[in-house]
ZALOTOR-957135 format. One record per residue (C-alpha): x, y, z. Coordinates in steps of 0.001 Angstrom, whole numbers, plus 500000, padded with zeros to 6 digits. Example, Ala and Ser with C-alpha at 12.3 -4.5 7.8 and 13.67 -1.06 7.14 Angstrom:
BEGIN
512300495500507800 513670498940507140 
This chain:
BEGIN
855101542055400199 854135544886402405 857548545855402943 858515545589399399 856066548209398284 856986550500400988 860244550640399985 859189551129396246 856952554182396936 860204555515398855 862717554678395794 859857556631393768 859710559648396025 863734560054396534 863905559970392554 860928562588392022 862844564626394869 866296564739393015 864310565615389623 863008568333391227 866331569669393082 868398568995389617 870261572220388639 868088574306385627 868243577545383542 866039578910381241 864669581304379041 861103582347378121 858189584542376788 855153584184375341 856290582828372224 859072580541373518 860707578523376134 863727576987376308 865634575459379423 868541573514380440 869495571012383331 872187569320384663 872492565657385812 875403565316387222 876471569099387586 878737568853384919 876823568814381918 874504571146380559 871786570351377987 868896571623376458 866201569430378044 862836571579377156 862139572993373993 858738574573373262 857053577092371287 853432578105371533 851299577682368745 847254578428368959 847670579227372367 849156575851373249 853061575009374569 854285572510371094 857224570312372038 860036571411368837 862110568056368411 864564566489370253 865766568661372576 870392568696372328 871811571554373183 875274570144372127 877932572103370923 880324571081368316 884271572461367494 886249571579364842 890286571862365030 892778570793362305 896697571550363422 897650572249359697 895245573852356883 892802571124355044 893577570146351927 891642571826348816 891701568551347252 888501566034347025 888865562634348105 885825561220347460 883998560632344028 880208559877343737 877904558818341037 874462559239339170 871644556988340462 871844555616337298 875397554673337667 878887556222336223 880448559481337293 879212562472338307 879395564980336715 880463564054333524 883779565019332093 882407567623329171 880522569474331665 883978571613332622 882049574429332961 880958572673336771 884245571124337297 885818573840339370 882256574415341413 882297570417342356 886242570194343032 885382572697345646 882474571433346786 883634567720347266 886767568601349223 886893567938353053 885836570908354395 882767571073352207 881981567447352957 881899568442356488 885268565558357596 887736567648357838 889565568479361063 888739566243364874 885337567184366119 884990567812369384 881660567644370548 880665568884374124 877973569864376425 878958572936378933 880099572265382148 879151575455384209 876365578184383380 876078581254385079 872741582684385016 872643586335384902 869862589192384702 868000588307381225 871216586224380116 872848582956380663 876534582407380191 877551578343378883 881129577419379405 883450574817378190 886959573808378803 887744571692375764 891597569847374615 891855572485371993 890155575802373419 888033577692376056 884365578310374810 882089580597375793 878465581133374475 875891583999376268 872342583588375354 869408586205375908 865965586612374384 865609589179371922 863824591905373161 862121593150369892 861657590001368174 860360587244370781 860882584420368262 864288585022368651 867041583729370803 870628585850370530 873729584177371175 877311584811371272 880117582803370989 883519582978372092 886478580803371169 890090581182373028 891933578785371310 894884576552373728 896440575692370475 898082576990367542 895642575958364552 892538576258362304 889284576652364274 885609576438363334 882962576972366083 879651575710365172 876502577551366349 874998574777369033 872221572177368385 869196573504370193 867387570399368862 867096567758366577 864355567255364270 863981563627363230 863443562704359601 860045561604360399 858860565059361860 860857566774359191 857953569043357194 860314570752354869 864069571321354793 866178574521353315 869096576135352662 868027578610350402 869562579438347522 870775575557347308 867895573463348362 864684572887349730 862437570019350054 860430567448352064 862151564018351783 865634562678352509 867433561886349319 870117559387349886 871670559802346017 874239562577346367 874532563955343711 870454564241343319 870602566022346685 873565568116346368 873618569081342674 869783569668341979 868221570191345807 866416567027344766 865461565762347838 867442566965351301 871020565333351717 871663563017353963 875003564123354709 876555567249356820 877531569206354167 878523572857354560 877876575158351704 879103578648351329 877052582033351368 878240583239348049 874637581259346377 872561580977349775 870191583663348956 868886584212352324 870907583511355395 868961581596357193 868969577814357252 865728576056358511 863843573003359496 859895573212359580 858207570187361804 855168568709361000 853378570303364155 853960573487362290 856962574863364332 860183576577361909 863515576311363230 866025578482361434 869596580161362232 870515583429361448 874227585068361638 874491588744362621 874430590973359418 877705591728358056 879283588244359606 879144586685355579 881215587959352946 880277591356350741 880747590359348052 882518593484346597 883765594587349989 886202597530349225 887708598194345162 887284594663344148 885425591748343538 884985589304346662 882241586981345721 883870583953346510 885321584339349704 884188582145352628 883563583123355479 880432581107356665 879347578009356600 875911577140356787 874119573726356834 870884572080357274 873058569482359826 875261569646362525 878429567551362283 876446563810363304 874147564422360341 871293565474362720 868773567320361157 869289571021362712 869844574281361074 873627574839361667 876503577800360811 880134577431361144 882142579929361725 885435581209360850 885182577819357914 887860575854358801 890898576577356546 889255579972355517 890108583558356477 890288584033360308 890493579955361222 894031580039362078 894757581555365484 897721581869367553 896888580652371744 894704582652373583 893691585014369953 890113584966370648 887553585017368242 883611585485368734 880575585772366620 876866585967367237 873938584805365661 870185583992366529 868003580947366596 864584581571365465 861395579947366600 858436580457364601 854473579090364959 854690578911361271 856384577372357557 859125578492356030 858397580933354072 857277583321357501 860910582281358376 862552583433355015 860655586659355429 861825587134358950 865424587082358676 865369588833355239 862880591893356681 863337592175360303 867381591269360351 868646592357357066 866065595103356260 864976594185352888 862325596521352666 864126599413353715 867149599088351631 864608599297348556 863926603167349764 867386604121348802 866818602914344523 866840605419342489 867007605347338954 869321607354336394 867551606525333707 864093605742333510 863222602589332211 861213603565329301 864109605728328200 866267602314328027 863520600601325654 863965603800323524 867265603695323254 868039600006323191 865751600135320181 868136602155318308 871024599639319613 868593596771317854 868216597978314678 871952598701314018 873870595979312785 876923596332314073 876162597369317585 873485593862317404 875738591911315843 873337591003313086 874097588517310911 872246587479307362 872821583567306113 871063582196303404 870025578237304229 867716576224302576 866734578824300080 866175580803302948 867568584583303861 868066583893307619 868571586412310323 870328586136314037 872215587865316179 875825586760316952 876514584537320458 879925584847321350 879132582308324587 879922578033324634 878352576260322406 879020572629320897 881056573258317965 881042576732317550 884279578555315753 882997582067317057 880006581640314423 876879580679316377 873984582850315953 870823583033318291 867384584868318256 865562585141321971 862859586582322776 860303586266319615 857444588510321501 859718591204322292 860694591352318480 857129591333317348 855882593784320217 858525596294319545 858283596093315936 854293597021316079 854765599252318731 857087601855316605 855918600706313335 859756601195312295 860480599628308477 863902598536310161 862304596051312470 859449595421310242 861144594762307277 864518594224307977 864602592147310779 861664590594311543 861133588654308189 864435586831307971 863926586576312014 860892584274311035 862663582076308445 865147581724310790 862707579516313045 860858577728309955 864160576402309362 865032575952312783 862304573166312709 863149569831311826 860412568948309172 861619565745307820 860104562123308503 861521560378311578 861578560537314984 862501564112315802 860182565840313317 858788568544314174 861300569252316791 864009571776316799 867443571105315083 869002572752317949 869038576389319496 872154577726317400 872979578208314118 876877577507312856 877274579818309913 880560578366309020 879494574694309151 875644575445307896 873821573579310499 871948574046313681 873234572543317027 872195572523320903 874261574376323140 875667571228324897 876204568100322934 873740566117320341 870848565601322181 867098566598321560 865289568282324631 860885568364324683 861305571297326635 862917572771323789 860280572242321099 858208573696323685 860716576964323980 861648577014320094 859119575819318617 855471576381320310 856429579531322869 858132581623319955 855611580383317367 853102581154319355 853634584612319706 854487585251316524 850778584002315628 849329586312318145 850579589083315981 849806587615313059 847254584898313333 846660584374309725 849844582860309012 848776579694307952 852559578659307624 853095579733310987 850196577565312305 851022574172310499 854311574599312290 852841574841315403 850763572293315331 853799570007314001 855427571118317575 852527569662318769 851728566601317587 855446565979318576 855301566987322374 852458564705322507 853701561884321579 855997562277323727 854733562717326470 854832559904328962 851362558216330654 852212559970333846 852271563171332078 855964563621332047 858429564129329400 862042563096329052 864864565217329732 866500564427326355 866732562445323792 870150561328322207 869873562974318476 872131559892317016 870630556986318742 867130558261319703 867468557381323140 866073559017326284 869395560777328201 869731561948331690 867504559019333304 869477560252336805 867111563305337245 863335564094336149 862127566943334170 860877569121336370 860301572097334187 857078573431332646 857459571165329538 853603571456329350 853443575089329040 853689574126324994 850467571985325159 849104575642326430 850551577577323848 849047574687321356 845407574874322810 844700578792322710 846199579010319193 844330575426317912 841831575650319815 841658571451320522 840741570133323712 843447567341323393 846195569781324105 844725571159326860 844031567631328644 847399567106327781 848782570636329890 846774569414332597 848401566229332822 851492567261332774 851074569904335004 849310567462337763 852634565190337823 854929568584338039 852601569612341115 853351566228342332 857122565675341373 857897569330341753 855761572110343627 855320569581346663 858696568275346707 860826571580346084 862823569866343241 862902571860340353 865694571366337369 867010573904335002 867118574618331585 870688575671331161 872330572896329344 876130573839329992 875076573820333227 873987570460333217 870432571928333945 871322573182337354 867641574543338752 867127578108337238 864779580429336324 862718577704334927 861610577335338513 859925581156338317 858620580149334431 856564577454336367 854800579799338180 853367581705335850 853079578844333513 850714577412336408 848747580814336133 847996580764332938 846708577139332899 844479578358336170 843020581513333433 842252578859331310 840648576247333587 840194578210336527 840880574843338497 842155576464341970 844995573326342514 847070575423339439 846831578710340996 847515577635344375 850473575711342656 851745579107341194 851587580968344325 854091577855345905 856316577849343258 856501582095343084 857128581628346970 860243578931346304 861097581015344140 861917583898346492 864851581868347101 866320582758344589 866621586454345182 869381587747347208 868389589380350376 871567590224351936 874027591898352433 872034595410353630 872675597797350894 874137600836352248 875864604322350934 879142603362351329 881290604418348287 883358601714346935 885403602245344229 884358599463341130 886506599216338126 887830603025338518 884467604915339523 882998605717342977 879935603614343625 878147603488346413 877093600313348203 873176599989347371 873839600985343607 875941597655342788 874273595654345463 873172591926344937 869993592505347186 867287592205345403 868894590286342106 867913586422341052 870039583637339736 870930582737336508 871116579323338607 872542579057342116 873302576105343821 876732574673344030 876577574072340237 875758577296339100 876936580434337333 876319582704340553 879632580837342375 881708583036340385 879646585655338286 877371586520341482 873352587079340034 871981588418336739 870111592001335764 867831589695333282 864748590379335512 862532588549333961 860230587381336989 859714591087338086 856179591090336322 855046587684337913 856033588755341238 853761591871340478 851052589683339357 851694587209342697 851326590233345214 848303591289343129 846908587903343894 847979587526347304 848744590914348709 852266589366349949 854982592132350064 857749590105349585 856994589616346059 856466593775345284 859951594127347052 861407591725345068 860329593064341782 861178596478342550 864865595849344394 865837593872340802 864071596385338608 865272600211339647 868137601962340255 870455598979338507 872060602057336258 875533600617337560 874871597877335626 873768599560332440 875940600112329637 876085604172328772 876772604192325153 873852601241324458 871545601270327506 871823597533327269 872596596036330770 875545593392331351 873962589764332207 876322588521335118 876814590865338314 880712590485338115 880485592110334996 878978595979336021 878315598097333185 880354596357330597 876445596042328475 875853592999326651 879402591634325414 879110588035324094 875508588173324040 874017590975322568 870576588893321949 869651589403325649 868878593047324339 865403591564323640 865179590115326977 865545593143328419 862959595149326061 860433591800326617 860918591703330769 861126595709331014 857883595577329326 856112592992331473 857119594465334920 855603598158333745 852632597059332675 852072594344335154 852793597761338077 850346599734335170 847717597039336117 847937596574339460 848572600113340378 845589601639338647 843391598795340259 842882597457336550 841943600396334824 845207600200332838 845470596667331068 846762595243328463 846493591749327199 849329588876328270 850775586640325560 853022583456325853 856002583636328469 859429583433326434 862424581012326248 864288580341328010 865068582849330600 861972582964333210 858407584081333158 857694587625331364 854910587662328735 854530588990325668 851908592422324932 851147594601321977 849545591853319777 846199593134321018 844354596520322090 844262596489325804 841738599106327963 842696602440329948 839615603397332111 837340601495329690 838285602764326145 840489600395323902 843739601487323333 847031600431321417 850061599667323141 852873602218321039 856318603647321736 856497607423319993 860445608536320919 860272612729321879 856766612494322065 856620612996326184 859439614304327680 860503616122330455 859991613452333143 862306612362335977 864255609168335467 862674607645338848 859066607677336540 858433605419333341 855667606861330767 853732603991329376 852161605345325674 848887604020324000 846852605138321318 842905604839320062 841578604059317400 842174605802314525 845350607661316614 842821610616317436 843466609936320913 846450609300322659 846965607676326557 850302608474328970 850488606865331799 853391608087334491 854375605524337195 856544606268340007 859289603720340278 860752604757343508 859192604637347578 859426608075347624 856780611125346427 858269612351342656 856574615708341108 857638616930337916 856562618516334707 856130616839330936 856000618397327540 854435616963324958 855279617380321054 852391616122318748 854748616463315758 856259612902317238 853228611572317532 852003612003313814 853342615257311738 850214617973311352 849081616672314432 847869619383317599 846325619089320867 843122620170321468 842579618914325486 844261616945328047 842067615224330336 843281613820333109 841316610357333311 840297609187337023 839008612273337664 837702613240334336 839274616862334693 840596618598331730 843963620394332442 843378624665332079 845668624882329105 846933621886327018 849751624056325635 851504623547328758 853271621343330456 851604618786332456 852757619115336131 852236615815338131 852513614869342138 852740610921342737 852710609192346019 855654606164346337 855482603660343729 852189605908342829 850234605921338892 848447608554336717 846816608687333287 846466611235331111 844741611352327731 845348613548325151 843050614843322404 844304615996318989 842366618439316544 
């Protein structure tokens, strides 16, 4: 026994003496520390992977370090081979929905599906440790690789690596960026591509996963940069650690790279897996079958990238690469506007209230003189006839803010009868919902944009949000308010036990349609409209239940669904209408779960914004005129919907701010950055995009300046979101001195709010939001004047914002004559200091810091 136990104890030592004499590398800092060992001297892999957290060393996952290469001899088929289905059953998608049939074609093929081509999956044989960098190498069947790895100096989250493939064959090649660990399912925290998905669960329904982000997929599928937002797939463990990879900048495509359009190019893949469907932020590059795969023997190609390791969630990781790697923040210094943004409200007023440049149309139906503006986009039935109003609170607030007869009588009246009989009044199971969104002049009836099928969410759009505003201008209308409460009475009844609502209903058979995905959407956001304009308690129990299984369904799982029913409700800007739909349920209750669920849906929301590629001033030459780079960049734009489903796979983003104000109000709230940025980079200097001859800016990217074309409604969009973003800066610039009360948000296009139903205060006096054309002038277009007057117009408020990061000074004249004729000023007092100006004949000379505010007011005799 004696002997048997000596001999253990020496088995025990030899083994502890080999561990300690077995070949390593490493690299490390204070932050991280990663290192590599060898077996059997032939094999190198990552066995150590740690990041320090609180002062502590935090084991990330499963340490790999395995590298994967894909070859195919002959160019993969664009073909799919594969066909999936709902989790309901039957295809997916469905055959009408041709608008996606393209976007899934591609996305279902081999290369997208991650099969295509032999794998060959390795560990390096040799390393050669150098001073501050280790050199991997690999002699593979189908090519050399070669992969140096360093820390980076400036950012010690970082790791930089580069990769080198010389290829033994002739063939397509795609080198993908090595696993430095695998994060198991069970330590998985959250999950992200962004600009496709993100979430916190595994979804094992496809098209759930893929389609809508609802729920991470379970396969390795590779998606392509033109819709990921922010280049930087990630995997956050529960211990609080964020793994993400980042490619060099200018590695993805621009997507207008020279004098065309080149949004759909591929040149990088990136994926939340590497080829074995291990959890591990992953790029591919050249994509196999895509420009610079093929190579000849020995044509070399290389690439770098960088892991990042961050003590933190996701969103520090997001902010990382799009700040410290693709400069975010400093490509916002080079907007600069053309025309100010005031000056577009001005003069897309005059574009509004001309028929022919509006489109205008006047139907009589019911006994009813209806008015709508022409939509020349898909819809259900339409012979070139459908007709479409938009944003109700833009309508009302411009109309009362220039007190103009040809918005006030013209438009505005046959505007509202267009929504009573938009209504379905009649006994039956749909009363009191909408008939549909569009009206078909030539067949006299109102349809929904994508087949016959009811949607709650759009009694709560049609119905509560545009009646709603409508009251707040007019609040005696008791016509008005019988409606609304017949929207309401509706939405409540159908609203599930657990709060929810139904996608659809089926307008022929009654029943509930799309039982494959949930509807995540702020459906409840009508029960809010219903309780600050009825005033019952019912409807606001009822908001709060429905919001409570949205928080649950939606804000904690990062599955949000659209609202875009050609698009088969790919997620949208719905997902930034939640946000603020949560804040205004949190003013109402002031129950902290809604705000905090605001702030997490304004932060998923982020990834929706482009952040890359870094603007520059290289001229480019777009559609026959020089341009440079930063003024037709995507940096800084949002989605119409992204995804693999949506519009942005071909049109690239949209100019239709409409979140800019929210994401004022969020870094008012939180003091985040990010959200300022954002707001700013989509709102100024976009003057590429803006139509000359209208000052109405195209919807899609791919478009430019070619205005509103089929859709000359989103003219309102633009007055309503314009609107929101000033005076949410107004607010939060002059500390709330400047503030004006908030309305409903509008359909259907995100989160700006309606103003002017109400007087709002400037440094404590009430004043009236108004818009007097020639009445200030003089200003730069990189400044916006915001107008008000008090009561009884004997006193009248400018306030100048600078829209740019730079200083602005300039000089304004000021005509009283276009304020009110006979009218003179007597003093101009500048108002935060309380200084009257020497002589108010004269212009007003102003100096403003970056993004800087002043208020004037002006006394007349």
């Amino acid at each position: 026994m004696k002997c048997f136990l000596t001999l253990l104890l020496s088995i025990i030592f030899l083994s502890n003496v080999a561990a300690q004499r077995r070949p390593s590398a490493r690299l490390m800092n204070d932050h991280i520390h990663v290192s590599w060992a060898s077996a059997n001297k032939l094999d190198w892999n990552v066995d150590q992977l740690q990041v320090k957290k609180d002062g502590k060393w935090i084991n990330v996952a499963a340490p790999s370090g395995a590298y994967t290469l894909l070859f195919s001899q002959t160019k993969p088929s664009s073909e799919p081979r594969e066909t999936f289905e709902k989790s309901t059953g039957g295809k997916f998608p469905e055959d009408n929905y041709h608008y996606q049939e393209a976007q899934w074609k591609e996305s279902t093929n081999e290369v997208s599906l991650n099969t295509a081509g032999t794998a060959f999956h390795f560990f390096p044989s040799a390393v050669l440790i150098k001073k501050n960098e280790l050199e991997f190498k690999k002699e593979t069947e189908a090519a050399t690789v070669i992969a140096n790895w360093k820390l980076d100096p400036k950012f010690p989250t970082d790791i930089q690596v580069t990769l080198t493939l010389i290829p033994k064959k002739k063939g397509f090649f795609s080198l993908a960026t090595p696993t430095l660990a695998a994060v198991s399912p069970e330590n998985m925290a959250w999950a992200s591509v962004p600009g496709y998905f993100q979430g916190n669960f595994m979804q094992e329904n496809f098209a759930l996963a893929y389609a809508y982000g609802h729920g991470i997929p379970s396969r390795p599928v590779i998606y392509r940069e033109r819709c990921a937002s922010t280049l930087s797939p990630l995997i956050s463990t529960k211990t609080g650690i964020t793994v993400s990879v980042i490619p060099e900048p200018g590695l993805a495509r621009d997507p207008w790279e020279s004098d065309k359009i080149t949004q759909t190019d591929w040149h990088l893949g990136l994926s939340h897996m590497n080829r074995k469907a291990e959890l591990s932020p992953t790029l591919y590059y050249p994509v196999l079958g895509e420009e610079n795969s093929e190579r000849n023997i020995g044509d070399k190609i290389s690439y770098s990238f960088r892991y990042s390791l961050i003590a933190g969630d996701w969103f520090a990781a997001i902010k990382h690469a799009a700040y410290d790697i693709y400069k975010f923040n400093e490509t916002l210094a080079l907007r600069q506007s053309k025309q100010s943004l005031t000056d577009r409200i001005e003069k897309m007023h005059h574009y509004l209230t001309d028929p022919k440049t509006s489109l205008w149309n006047m139907e009589e139906f019911k006994g009813k003189q209806i008015g709508a503006q022409s939509y020349l986009g898909g819809v259900v039935g339409s012979n070139k006839d459908a007709m479409k109003n938009s944003d109700y609170g833009a309508m009302w607030m411009l109309a009362n803010a220039t007190n103009d007869p040809e918005l006030t009588q013209k438009v505005l009246p046959p505007a509202e009868n267009f929504k009573l009989v938009q209504q379905q009044t009649e006994n039956g199971f749909f009363k009191g919902a909408v008939e549909g969104q569009y009206y078909l002049a030539k067949s006299k009836k109102f349809v929904e944009e994508w087949g016959e099928l009811v949607e709650p969410i759009a009694l709560t759009y049609y119905v509560m949000l545009d009646i709603g505003n409508m009251l707040l201008f007019d609040p005696a209308n008791m016509e008005l308010k019988e409606r609304l409460k017949l929207g309401a009475e509706k939405l409540l009844s159908w609203q599930n036990a657990d709060g929810s609502w139904a996608v659809a209903y089926d307008r022929k058979t009654e029943q509930e349609l799309f039982r494959d995905i949930k509807d995540v959407r702020p459906t409840f956001y009508g029960m809010i409209v219903a309780y600050r304009m009825l005033k019952d308690e019912k409807y606001l129990k009822a908001a709060q239940k429905g919001a409570d299984w949205m928080i649950k369904n939606a804000v904690e799982t990062g599955a949000f669904l659209g609202v875009c029913g050609d698009a088969r409700y790919a997620p949208d800007f719905a997902t930034g209408q939640s946000a603020q739909a949560f804040l205004d349920l949190y003013d109402l209750t002031k129950d902290k779960k809604y705000q905090d669920a605001a702030i997490t849906c304004a932060k998923i929301y982020t990834a929706s914004i482009y952040t890359h590629p870094i603007a520059d001033t290289k001229v480019k030459n777009v559609n026959g005129t020089e341009r440079q780079d930063w003024e037709i960049s995507q940096t800084g734009l949002s989605f119409e919907h992204g995804g693999i489903f949506g519009s942005a796979t071909r049109h690239g983003p949209i100019q239709l701010a409409s979140h800019a104000g929210m994401f004022i109000r969020m870094f008012q709230l939180t003091g985040e950055p990010v959200f300022a940025d954002m707001a700013r980079s989509a709102a100024i200097g976009r003057d590429a995009f803006v139509d000359s001859k209208t000052s109405v800016a195209s919807y899609y990217w791919n478009a430019m300046n070619k205005g509103a074309g089929p859709y000359p409604h989103h003219a309102w969009w633009q007055v309503g979101w314009i609107t929101d973003y000033l005076l949410a800066e107004a607010e939060f610039r002059s500390n709330g001195k400047v503030t004006f009360p908030r309305g409903f948000v509008t359909p259907k296009v995100g989160p700006h709010q309606t103003y002017g139903f109400a007087d709002g205060t400037i440094y404590g006096q009430k004043a009236k939001l108004v818009i007097k054309e020639g009445f200030a002038s003089g200003n730069p277009p990189v400044t916006d004047m915001i107008l008000a007057e008090s009561a009884g117009s004997k006193e009248a408020f400018v306030t100048i914002l600078n829209n740019r990061v730079q200083p602005t000074e300039g000089k304004i004249t000021f005509d009283p004559e276009k304020w009110a004729a006979g009218k003179k000023i007597k003093s101009i007092i500048h108002t935060e200091t309380g200084k009257s100006l020497a002589n108010a004949n004269q212009p007003v000379s102003f100096h403003l810091k970056g993004f800087g505010i002043e208020t004037y007011k002006i006394i007349f005799n």
